[in-house]
N, CA, C and O atoms as a Tripos MOL2 file, in Angstrom:
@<TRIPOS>MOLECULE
protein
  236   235    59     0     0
PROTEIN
NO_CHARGES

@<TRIPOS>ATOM
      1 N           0.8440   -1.1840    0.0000 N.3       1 UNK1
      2 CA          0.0000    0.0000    0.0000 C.3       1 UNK1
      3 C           0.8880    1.2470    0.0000 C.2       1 UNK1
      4 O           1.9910    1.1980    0.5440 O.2       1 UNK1
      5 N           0.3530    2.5940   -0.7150 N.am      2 UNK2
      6 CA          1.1030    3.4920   -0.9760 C.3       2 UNK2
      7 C           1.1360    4.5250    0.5900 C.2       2 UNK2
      8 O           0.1610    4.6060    1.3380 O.2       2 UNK2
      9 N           1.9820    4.9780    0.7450 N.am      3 UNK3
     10 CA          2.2760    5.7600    2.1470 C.3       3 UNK3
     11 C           1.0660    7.5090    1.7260 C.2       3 UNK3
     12 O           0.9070    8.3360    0.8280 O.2       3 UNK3
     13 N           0.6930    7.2690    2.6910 N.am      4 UNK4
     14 CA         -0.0790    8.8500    2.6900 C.3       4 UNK4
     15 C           0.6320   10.0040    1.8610 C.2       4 UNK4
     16 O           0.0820   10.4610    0.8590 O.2       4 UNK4
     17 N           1.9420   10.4920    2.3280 N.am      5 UNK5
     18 CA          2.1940   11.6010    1.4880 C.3       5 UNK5
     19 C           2.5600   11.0120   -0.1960 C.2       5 UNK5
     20 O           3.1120   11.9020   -0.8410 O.2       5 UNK5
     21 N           2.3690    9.7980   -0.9380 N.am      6 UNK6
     22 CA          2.7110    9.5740   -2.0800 C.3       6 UNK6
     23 C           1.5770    9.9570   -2.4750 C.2       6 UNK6
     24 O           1.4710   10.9460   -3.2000 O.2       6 UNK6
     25 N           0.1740    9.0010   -1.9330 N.am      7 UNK7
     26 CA         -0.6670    9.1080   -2.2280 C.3       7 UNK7
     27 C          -1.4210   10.6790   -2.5770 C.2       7 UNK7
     28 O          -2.1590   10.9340   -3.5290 O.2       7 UNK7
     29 N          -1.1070   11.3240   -1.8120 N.am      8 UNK8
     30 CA         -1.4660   13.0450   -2.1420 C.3       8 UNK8
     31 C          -0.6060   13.8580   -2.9610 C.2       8 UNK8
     32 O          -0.6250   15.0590   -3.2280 O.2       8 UNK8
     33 N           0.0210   13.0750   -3.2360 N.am      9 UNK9
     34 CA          0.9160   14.2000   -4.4640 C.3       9 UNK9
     35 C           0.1370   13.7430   -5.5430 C.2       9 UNK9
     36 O          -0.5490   14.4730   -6.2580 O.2       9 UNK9
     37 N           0.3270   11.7410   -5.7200 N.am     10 UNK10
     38 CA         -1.0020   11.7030   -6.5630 C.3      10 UNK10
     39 C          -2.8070   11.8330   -6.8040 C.2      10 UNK10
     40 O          -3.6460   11.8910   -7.7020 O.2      10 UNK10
     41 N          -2.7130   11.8290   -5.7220 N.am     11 UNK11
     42 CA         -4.4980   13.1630   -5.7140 C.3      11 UNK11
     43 C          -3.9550   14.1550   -6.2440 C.2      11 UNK11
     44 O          -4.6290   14.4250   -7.2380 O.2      11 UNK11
     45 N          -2.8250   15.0960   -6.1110 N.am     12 UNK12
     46 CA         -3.0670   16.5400   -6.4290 C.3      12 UNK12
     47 C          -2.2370   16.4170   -8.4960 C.2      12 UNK12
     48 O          -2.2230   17.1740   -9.4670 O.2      12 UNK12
     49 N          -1.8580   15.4190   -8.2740 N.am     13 UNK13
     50 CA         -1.3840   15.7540   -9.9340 C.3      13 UNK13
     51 C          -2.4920   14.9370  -10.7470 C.2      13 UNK13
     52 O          -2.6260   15.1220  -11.9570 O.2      13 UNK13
     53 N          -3.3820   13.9110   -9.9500 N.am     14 UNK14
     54 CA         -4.7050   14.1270  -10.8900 C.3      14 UNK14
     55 C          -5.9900   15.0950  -10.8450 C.2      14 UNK14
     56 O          -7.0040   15.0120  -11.5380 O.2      14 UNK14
     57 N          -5.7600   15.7980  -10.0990 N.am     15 UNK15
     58 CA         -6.6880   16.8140   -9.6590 C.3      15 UNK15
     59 C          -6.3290   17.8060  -10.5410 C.2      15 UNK15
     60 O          -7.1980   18.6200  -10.8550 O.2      15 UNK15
     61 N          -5.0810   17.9150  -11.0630 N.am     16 UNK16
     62 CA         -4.8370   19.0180  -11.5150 C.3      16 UNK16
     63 C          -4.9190   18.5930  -13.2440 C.2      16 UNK16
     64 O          -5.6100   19.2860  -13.9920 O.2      16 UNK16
     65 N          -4.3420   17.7010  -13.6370 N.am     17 UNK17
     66 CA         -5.3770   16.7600  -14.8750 C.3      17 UNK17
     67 C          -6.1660   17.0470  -15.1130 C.2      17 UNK17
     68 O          -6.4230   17.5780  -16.1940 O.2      17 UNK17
     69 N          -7.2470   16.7480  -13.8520 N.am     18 UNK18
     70 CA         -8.8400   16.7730  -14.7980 C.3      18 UNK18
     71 C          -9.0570   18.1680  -14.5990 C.2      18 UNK18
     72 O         -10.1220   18.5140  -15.1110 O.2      18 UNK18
     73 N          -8.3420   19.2390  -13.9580 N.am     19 UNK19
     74 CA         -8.5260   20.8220  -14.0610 C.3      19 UNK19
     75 C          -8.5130   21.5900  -15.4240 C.2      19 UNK19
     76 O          -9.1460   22.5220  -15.9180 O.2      19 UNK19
     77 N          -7.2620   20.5700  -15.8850 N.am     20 UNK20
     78 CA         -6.8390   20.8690  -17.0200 C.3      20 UNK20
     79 C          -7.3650   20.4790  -18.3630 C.2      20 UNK20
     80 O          -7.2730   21.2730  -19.2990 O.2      20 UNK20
     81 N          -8.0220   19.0640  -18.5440 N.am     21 UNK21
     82 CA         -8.7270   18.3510  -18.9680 C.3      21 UNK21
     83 C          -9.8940   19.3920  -19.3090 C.2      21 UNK21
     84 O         -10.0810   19.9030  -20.4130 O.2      21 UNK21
     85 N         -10.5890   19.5920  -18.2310 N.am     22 UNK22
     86 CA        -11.7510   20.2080  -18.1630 C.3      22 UNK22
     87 C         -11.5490   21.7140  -18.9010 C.2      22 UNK22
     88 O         -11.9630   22.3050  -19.8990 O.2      22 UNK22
     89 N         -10.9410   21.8710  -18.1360 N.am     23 UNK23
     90 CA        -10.6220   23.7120  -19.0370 C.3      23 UNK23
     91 C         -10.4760   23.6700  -20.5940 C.2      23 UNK23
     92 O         -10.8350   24.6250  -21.2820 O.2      23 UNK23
     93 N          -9.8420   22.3300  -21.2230 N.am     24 UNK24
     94 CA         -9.7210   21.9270  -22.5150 C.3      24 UNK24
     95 C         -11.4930   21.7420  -23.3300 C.2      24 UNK24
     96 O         -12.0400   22.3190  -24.2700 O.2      24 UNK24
     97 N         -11.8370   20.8520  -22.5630 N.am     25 UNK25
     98 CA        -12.6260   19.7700  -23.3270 C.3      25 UNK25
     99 C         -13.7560   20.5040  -22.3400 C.2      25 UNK25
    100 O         -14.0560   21.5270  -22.9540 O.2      25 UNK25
    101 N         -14.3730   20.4710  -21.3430 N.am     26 UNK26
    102 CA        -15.6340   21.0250  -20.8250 C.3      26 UNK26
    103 C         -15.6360   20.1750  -19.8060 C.2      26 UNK26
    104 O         -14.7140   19.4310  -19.4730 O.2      26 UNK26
    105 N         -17.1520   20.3450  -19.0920 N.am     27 UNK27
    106 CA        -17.0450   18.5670  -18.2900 C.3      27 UNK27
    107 C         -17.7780   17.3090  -18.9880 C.2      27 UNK27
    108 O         -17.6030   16.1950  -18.4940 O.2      27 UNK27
    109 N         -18.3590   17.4200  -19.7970 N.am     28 UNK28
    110 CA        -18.9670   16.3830  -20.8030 C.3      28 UNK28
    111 C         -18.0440   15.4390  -21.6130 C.2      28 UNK28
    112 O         -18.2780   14.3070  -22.0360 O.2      28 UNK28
    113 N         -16.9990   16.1590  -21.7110 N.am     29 UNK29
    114 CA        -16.1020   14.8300  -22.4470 C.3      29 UNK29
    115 C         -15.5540   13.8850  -21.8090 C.2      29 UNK29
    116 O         -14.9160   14.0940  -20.7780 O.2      29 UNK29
    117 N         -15.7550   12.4660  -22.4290 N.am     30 UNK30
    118 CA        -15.4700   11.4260  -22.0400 C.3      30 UNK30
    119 C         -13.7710   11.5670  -21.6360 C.2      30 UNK30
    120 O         -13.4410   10.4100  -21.3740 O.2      30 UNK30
    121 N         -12.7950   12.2890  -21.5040 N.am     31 UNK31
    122 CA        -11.4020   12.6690  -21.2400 C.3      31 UNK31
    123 C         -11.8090   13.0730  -19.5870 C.2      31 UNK31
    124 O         -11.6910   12.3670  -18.5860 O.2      31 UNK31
    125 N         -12.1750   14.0590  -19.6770 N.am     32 UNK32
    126 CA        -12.8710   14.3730  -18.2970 C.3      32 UNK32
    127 C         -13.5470   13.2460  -17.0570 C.2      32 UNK32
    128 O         -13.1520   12.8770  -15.9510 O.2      32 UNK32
    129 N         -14.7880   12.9400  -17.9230 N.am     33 UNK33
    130 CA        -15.2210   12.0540  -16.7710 C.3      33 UNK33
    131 C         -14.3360   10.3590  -16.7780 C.2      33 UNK33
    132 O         -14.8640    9.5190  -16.0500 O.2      33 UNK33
    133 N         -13.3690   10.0200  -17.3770 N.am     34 UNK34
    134 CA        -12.2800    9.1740  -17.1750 C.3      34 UNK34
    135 C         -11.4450    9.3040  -16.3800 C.2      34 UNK34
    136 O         -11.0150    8.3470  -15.7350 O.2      34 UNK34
    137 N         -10.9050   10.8460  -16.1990 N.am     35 UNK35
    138 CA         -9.8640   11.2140  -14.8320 C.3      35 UNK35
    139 C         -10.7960   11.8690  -14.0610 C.2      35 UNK35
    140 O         -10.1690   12.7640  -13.4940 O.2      35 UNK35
    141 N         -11.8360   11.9090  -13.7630 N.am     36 UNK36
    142 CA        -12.8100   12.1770  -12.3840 C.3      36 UNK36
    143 C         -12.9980   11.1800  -11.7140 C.2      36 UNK36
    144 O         -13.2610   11.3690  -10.5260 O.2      36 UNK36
    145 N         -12.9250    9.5910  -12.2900 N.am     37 UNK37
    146 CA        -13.0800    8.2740  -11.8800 C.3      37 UNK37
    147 C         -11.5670    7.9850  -11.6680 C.2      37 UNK37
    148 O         -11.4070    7.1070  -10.8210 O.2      37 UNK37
    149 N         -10.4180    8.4670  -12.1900 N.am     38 UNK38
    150 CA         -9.1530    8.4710  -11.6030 C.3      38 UNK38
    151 C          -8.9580    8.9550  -10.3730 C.2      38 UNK38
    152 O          -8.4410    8.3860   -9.4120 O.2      38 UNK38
    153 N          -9.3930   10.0200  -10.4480 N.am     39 UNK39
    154 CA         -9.2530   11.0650   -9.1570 C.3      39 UNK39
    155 C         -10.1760   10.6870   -8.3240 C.2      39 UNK39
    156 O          -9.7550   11.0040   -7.2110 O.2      39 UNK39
    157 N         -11.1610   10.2060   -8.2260 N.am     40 UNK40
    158 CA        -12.2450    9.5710   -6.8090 C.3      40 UNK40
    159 C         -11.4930    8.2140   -6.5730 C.2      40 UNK40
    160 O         -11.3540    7.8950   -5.3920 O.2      40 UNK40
    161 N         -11.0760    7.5140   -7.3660 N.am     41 UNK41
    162 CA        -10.3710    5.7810   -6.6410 C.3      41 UNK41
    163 C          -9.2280    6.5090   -6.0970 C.2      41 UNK41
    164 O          -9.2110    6.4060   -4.8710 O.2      41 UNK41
    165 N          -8.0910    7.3340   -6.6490 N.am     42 UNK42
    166 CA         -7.2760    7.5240   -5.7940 C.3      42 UNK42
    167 C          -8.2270    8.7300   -4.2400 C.2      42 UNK42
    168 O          -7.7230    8.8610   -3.1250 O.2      42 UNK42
    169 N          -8.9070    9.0640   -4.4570 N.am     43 UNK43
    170 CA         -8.8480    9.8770   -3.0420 C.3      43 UNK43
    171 C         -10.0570    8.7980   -1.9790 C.2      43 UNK43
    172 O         -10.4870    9.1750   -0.8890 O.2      43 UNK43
    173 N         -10.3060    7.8500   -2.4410 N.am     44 UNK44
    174 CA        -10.5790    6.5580   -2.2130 C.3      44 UNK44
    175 C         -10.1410    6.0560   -1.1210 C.2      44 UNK44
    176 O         -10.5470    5.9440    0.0360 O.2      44 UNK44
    177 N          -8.5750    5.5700   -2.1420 N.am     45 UNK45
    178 CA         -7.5440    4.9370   -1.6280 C.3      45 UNK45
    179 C          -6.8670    5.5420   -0.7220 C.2      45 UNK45
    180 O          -6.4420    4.8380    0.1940 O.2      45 UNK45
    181 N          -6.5900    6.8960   -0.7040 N.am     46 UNK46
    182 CA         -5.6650    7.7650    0.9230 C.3      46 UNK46
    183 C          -7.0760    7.9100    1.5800 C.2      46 UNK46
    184 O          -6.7160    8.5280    2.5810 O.2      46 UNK46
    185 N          -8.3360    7.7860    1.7140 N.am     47 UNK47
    186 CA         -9.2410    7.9160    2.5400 C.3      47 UNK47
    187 C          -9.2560    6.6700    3.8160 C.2      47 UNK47
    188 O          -9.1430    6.6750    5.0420 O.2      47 UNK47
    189 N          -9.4580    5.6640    2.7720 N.am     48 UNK48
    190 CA         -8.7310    4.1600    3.5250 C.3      48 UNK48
    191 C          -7.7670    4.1150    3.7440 C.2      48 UNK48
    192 O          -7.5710    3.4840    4.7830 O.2      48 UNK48
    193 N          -6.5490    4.6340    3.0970 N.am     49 UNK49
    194 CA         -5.2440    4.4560    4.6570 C.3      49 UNK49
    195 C          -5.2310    5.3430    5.6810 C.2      49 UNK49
    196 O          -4.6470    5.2480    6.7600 O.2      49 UNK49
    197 N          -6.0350    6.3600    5.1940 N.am     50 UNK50
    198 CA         -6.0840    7.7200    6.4400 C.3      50 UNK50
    199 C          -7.0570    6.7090    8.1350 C.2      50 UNK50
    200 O          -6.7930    6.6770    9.3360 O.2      50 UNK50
    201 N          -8.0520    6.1380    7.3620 N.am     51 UNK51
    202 CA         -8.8590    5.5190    8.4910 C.3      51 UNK51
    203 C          -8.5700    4.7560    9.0900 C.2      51 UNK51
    204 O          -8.9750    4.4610   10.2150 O.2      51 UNK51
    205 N          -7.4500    4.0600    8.1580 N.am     52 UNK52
    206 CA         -6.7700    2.6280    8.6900 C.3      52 UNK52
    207 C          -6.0590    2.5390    9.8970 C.2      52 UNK52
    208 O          -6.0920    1.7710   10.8590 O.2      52 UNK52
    209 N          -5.0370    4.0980    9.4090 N.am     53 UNK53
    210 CA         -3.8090    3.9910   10.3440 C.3      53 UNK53
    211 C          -4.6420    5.0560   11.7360 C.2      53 UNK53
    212 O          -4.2460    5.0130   12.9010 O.2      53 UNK53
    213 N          -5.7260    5.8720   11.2990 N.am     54 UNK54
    214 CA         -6.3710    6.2990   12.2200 C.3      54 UNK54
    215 C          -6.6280    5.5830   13.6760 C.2      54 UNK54
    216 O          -6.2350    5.8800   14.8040 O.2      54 UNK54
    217 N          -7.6420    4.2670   13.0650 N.am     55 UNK55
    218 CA         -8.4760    3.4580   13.5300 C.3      55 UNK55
    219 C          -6.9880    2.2260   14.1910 C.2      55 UNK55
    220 O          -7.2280    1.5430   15.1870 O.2      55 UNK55
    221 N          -5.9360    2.1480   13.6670 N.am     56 UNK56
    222 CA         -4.8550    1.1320   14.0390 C.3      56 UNK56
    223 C          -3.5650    2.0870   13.7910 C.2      56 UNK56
    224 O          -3.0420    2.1590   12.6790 O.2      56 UNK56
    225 N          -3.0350    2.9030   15.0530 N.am     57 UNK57
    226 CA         -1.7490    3.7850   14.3560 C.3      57 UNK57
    227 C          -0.8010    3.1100   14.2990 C.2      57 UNK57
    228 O           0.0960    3.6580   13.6580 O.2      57 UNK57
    229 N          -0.3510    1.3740   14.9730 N.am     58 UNK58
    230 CA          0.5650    0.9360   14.1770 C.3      58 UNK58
    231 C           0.5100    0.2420   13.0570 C.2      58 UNK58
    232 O           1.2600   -0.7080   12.8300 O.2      58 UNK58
    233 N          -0.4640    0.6970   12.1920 N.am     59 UNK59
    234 CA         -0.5960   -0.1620   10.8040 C.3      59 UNK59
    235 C           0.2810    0.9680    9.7730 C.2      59 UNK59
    236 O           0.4390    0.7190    8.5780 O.2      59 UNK59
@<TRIPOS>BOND
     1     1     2 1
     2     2     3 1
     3     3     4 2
     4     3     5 am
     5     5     6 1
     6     6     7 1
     7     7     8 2
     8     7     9 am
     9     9    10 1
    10    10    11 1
    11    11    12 2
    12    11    13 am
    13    13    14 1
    14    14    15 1
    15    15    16 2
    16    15    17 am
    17    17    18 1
    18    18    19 1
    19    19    20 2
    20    19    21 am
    21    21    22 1
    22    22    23 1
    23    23    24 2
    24    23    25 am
    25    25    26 1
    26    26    27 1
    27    27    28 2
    28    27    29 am
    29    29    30 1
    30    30    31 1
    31    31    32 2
    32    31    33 am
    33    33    34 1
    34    34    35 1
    35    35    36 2
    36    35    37 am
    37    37    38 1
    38    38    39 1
    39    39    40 2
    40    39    41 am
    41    41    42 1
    42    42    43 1
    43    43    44 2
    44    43    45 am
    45    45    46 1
    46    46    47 1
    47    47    48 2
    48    47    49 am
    49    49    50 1
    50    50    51 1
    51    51    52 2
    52    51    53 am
    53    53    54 1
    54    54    55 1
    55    55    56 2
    56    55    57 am
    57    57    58 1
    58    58    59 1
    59    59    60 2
    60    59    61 am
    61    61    62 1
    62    62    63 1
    63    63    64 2
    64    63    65 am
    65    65    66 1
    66    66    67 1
    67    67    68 2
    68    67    69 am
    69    69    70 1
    70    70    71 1
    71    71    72 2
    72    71    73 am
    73    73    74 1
    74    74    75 1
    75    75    76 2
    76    75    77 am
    77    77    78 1
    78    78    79 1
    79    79    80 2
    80    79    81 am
    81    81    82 1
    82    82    83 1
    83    83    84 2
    84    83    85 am
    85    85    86 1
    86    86    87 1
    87    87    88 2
    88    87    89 am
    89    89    90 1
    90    90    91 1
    91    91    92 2
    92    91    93 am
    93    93    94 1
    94    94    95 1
    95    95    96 2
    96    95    97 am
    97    97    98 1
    98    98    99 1
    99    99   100 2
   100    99   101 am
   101   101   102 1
   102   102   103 1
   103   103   104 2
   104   103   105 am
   105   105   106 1
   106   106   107 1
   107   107   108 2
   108   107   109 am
   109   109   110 1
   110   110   111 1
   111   111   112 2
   112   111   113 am
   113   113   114 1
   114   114   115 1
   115   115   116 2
   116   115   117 am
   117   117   118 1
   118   118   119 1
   119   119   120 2
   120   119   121 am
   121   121   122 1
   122   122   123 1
   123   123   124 2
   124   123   125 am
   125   125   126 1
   126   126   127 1
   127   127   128 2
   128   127   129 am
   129   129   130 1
   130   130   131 1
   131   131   132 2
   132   131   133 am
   133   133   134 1
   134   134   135 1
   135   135   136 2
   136   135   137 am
   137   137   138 1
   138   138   139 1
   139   139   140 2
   140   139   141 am
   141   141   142 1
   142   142   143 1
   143   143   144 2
   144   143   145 am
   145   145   146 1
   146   146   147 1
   147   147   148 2
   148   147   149 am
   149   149   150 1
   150   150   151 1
   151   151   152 2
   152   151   153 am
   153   153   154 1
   154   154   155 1
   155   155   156 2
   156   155   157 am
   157   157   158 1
   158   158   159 1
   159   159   160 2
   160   159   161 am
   161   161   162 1
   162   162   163 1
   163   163   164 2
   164   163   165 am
   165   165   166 1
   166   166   167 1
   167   167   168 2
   168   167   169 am
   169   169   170 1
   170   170   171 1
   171   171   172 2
   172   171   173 am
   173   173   174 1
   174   174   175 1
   175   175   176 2
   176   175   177 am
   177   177   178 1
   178   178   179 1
   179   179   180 2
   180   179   181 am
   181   181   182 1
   182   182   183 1
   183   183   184 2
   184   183   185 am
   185   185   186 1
   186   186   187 1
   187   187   188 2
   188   187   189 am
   189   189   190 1
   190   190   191 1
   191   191   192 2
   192   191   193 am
   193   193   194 1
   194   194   195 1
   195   195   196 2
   196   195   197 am
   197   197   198 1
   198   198   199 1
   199   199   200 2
   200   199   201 am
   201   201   202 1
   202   202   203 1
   203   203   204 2
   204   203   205 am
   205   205   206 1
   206   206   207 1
   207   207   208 2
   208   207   209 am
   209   209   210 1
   210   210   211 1
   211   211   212 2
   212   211   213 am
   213   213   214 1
   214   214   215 1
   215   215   216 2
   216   215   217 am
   217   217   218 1
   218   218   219 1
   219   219   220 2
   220   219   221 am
   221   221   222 1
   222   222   223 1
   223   223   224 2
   224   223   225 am
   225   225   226 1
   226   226   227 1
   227   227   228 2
   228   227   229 am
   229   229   230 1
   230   230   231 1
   231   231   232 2
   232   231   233 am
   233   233   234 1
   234   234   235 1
   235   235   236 2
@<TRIPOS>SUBSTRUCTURE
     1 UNK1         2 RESIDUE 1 A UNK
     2 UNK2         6 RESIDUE 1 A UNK
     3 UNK3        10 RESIDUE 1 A UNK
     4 UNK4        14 RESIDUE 1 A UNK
     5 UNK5        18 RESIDUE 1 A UNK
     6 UNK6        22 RESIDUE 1 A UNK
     7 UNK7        26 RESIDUE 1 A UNK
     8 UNK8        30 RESIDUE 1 A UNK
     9 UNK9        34 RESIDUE 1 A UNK
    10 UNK10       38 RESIDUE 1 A UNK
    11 UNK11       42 RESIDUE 1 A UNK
    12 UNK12       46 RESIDUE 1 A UNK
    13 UNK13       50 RESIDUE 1 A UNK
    14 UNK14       54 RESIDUE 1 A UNK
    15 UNK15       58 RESIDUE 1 A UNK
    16 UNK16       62 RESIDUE 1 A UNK
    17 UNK17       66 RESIDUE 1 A UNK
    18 UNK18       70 RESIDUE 1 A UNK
    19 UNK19       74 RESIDUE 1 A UNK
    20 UNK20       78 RESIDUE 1 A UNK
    21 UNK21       82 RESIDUE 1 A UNK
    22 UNK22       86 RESIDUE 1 A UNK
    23 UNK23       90 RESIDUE 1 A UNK
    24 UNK24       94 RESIDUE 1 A UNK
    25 UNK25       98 RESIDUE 1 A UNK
    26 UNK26      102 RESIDUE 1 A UNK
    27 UNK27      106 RESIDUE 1 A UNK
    28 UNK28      110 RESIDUE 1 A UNK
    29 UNK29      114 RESIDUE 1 A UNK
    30 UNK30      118 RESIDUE 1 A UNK
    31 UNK31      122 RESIDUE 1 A UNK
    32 UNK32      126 RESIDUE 1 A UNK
    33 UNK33      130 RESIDUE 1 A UNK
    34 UNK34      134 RESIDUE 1 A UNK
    35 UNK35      138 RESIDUE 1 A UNK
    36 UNK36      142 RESIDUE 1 A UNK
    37 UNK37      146 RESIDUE 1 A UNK
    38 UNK38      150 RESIDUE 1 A UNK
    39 UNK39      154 RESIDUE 1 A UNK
    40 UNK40      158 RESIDUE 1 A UNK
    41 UNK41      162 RESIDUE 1 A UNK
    42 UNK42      166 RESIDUE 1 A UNK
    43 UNK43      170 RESIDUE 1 A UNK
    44 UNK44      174 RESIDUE 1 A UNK
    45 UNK45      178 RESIDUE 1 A UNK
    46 UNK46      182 RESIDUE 1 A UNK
    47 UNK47      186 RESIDUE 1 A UNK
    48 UNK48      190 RESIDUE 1 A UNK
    49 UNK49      194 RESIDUE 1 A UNK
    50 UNK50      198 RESIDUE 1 A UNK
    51 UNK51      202 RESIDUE 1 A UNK
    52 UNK52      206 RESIDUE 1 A UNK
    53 UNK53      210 RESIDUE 1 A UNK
    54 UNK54      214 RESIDUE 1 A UNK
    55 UNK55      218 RESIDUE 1 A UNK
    56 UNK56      222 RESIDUE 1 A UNK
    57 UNK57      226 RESIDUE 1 A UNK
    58 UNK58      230 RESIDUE 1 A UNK
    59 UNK59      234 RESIDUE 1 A UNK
């Protein structure tokens, strides 16, 4: 599993993708809603290690 601060650099460089994406194409294009489904599994995924190590801090 990826360590919290990896994981948020990659939230923020797909966040900034589909910013960019979007500013291109609108929000209707299929480019767009492909890295919006990128960007929700990864903020997903640091949501569940955030709770994990929350809920168990030596995990």
């Amino acid at each position: 599993m990826q360590t919290d601060n990896v994981l948020s650099h990659h939230v923020e460089a797909a966040r900034q993708k589909l910013h960019d994406l979007q500013n291109k194409y609108g929000f209707g294009h299929s480019s767009v809603l492909k890295q919006s489904m990128v960007l929700d599994e990864l903020i997903n995924q640091y949501q569940y290690t955030y709770y994990r190590r929350k809920k168990n801090p030596t995990v």
